[in-house]
N, C-alpha and C positions, 0 to 999 in steps of 0.2 A: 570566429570561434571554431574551433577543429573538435571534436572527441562529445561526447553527451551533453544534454543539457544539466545541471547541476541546480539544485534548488535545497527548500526543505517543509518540513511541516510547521505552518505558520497560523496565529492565531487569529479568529474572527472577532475577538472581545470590542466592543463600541459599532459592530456592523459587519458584515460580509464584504465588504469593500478596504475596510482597514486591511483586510490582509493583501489585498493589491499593497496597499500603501507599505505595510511592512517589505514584504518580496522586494518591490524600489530599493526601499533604505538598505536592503539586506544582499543587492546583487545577484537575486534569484535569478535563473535563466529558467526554472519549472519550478510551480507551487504544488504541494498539497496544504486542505483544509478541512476541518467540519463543517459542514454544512448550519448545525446546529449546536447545540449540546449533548455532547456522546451519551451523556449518562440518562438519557431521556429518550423516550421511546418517540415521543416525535416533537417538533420543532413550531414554534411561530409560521406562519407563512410569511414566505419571503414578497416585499415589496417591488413593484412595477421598477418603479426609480434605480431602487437599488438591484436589480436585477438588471436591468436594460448599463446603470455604468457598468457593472461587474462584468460584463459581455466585451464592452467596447474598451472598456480600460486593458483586459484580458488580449484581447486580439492587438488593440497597438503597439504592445509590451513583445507581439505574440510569442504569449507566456503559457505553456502548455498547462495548464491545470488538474488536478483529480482532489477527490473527497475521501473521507474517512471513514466507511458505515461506522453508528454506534456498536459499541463493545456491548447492549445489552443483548443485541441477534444473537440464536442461538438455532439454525435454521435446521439441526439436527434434533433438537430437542425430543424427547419421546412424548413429554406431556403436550396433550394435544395445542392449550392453553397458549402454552408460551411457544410453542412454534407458530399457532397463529396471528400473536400478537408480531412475530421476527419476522414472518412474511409481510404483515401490513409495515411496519416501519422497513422493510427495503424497497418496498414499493412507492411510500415515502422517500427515502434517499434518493432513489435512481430516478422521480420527478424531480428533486432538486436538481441532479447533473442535468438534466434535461435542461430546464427553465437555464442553469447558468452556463451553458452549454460547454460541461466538462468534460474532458476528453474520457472518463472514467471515473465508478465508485468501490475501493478497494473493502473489499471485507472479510472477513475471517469466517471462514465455512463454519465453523458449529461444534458443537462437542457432542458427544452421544452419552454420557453420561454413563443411567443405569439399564442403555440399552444394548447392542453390541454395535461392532465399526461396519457392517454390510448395512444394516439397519439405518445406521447414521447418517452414509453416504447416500443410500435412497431416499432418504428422506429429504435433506438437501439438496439433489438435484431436483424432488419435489415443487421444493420451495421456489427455488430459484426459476422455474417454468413460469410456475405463476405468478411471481414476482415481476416478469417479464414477457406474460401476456397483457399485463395493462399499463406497461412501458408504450407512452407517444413518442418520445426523442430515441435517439443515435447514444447514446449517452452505454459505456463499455463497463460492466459487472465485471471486476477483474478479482480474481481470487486470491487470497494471500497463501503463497506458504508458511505454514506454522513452524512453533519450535517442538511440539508436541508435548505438550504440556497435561500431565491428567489425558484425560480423553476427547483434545482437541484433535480434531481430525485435520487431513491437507497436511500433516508434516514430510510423508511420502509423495514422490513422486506419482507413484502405482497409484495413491488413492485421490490424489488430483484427476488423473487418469479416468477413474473408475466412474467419477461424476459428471466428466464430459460425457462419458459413454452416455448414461441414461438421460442426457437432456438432448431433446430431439432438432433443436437451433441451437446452436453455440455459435451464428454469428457474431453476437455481441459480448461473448463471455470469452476473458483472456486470464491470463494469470501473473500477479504479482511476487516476484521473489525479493526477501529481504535477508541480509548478509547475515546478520544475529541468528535470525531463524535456522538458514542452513545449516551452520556449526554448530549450534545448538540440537538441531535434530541428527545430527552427524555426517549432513555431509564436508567433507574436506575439501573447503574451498581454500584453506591456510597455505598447502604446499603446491608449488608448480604443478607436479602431476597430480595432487587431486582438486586443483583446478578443472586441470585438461578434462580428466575423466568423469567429473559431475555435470559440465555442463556439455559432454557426449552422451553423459546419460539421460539428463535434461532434452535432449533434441531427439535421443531415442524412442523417449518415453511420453513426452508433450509436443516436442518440435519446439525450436528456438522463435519460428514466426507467431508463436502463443504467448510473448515475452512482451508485456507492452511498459512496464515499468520496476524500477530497483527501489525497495530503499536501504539507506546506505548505513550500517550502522555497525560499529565492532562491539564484541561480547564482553560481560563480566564474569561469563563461564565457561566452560572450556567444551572442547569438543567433543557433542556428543552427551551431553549435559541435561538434554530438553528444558531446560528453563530460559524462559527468554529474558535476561537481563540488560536491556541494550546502554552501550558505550561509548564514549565518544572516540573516533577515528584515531587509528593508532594506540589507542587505550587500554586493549584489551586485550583479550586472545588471539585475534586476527594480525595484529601489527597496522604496518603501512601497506606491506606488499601486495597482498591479495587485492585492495583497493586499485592501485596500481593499474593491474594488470586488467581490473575492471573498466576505468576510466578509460586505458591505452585498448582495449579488445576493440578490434574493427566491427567484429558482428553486433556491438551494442551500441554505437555510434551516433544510432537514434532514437535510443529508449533515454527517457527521462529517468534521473537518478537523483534522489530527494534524500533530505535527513531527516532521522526520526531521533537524533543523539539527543541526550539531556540537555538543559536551558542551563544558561549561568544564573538563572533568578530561580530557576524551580517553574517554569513557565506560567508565573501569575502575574508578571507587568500587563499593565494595558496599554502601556508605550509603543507607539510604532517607532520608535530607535531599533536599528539591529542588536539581535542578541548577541553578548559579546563570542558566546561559544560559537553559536551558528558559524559568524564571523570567521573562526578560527578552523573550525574545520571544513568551511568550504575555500579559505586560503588554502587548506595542505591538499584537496583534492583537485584545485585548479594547476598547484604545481606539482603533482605526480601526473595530470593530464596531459601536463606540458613537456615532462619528461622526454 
């Protein structure tokens, strides 16, 4: 295999282990998963058995993996309440990549609400401290950039920036960038030169070696939109191209590149059959890889 690993966001439904078995069915070369149920602040503990296959099935595949934090962290938050509740379930999460020993748990920095963004961003680097002082594993806190949506924060560069500054170990904290989001928050990844020039901004501003994973997904909205509406490849506002030239980029060569596009079922089968989308859009990105 030449160019990134190619994967997608597959389900746990019947076990944490089905999602190996789906990835199989599916031709994944990199998985992501929830560890849990997103919309729950914390999860079942996970089993001996199924931890211990999940590990070894993972490694003979080796099938690079990462998690999903819950969508209810809001590690900005200004109520004292609900940020302390975002910090115990990431502390939560980031045990789980631990025990399954994930290469990374991607999460969405936080919103500030009805605080301001200086505010929100210290707060978050807060959380994330102590979130990761009573981290045992290896297991990489990788940040998503946003599309900026309301007062989600991380849709800028600068303010990705600004959170590394105040955390006093960022060994283990890298950064997640997802294709929907950029264009959504405005950067123009669409045209050859505002390829070129976001991802010299990106190196300027975070360094490229801060890059530990894509996901890969065209928009339902246009550039500069801040809503994140994600699309399947080619579908949207992006085209094929900018994919392309991601897939073919040497400097990304070994960053795993996942889908986050919509499900042909609405993603509520428990089948571990591949999904037929999945299917389809990691055919068109194997052959613009091959290009």
């Amino acid at each position: 295999m030449i160019g990134p690993r190619l994967g997608a966001h597959l389900s746990i439904a019947g076990g944490i282990t089905r999602a190996i078995d789906r990835a199989e069915a599916t031709g994944c070369e990199a998985l992501q998963i929830f560890t849990k149920n997103s919309n729950q602040w914390r999860g079942r503990a996970l089993e001996e058995k199924d931890i211990a296959e999940f590990r070894a099935r993972a490694t003979n595949l080796n099938l690079p993996v990462v998690s999903h934090a819950s969508y209810l962290i809001n590690l900005a938050a200004p109520d004292k309440a609900l940020r302390d509740k975002s910090v115990a379930a990431l502390e939560d999460e980031l045990a789980r990549g631990d025990q399954l020993g994930l290469e990374g748990v991607v999460l969405h920095p936080g919103a500030y609400t009805t605080s301001t963004e200086s505010d929100g961003i210290k707060r978050i680097a807060e959380g994330i401290a102590t979130a990761q002082a009573s981290q045992a594993g290896s297991t990489l806190l990788l940040l998503e950039h946003t599309a900026g949506q309301g007062t989600m924060l991380g849709h800028r560069f600068e303010q990705l920036r600004a959170m590394l500054d105040l955390i006093d170990n960022t060994s283990h904290v890298a950064i997640c960038l997802d294709t929907c989001h950029l264009v959504a928050a405005g950067y123009d990844i669409i045209s050859e030169d505002g390829y070129s020039n976001v991802f010299e901004e990106f190196d300027k501003i975070l360094g490229l070696d801060q890059l530990k994973i894509f996901h890969l997904n065209d928009s339902k909205k246009p550039l500069g939109s801040r809503v994140d509406r994600h699309e399947e490849i080619g579908q949207g506002h992006l085209g094929t191209e900018p994919f392309g030239r991601l897939v073919r980029d040497e400097r990304f060569q070994n960053i795993p590149m996942v889908l986050e596009t919509p499900k042909a079922d609405g993603g509520r089968s428990s089948s571990i059959e591949a999904d037929t989308s999945d299917l389809k859009n990691l055919s068109l990105l194997r052959r613009l890889r091959n290009e």
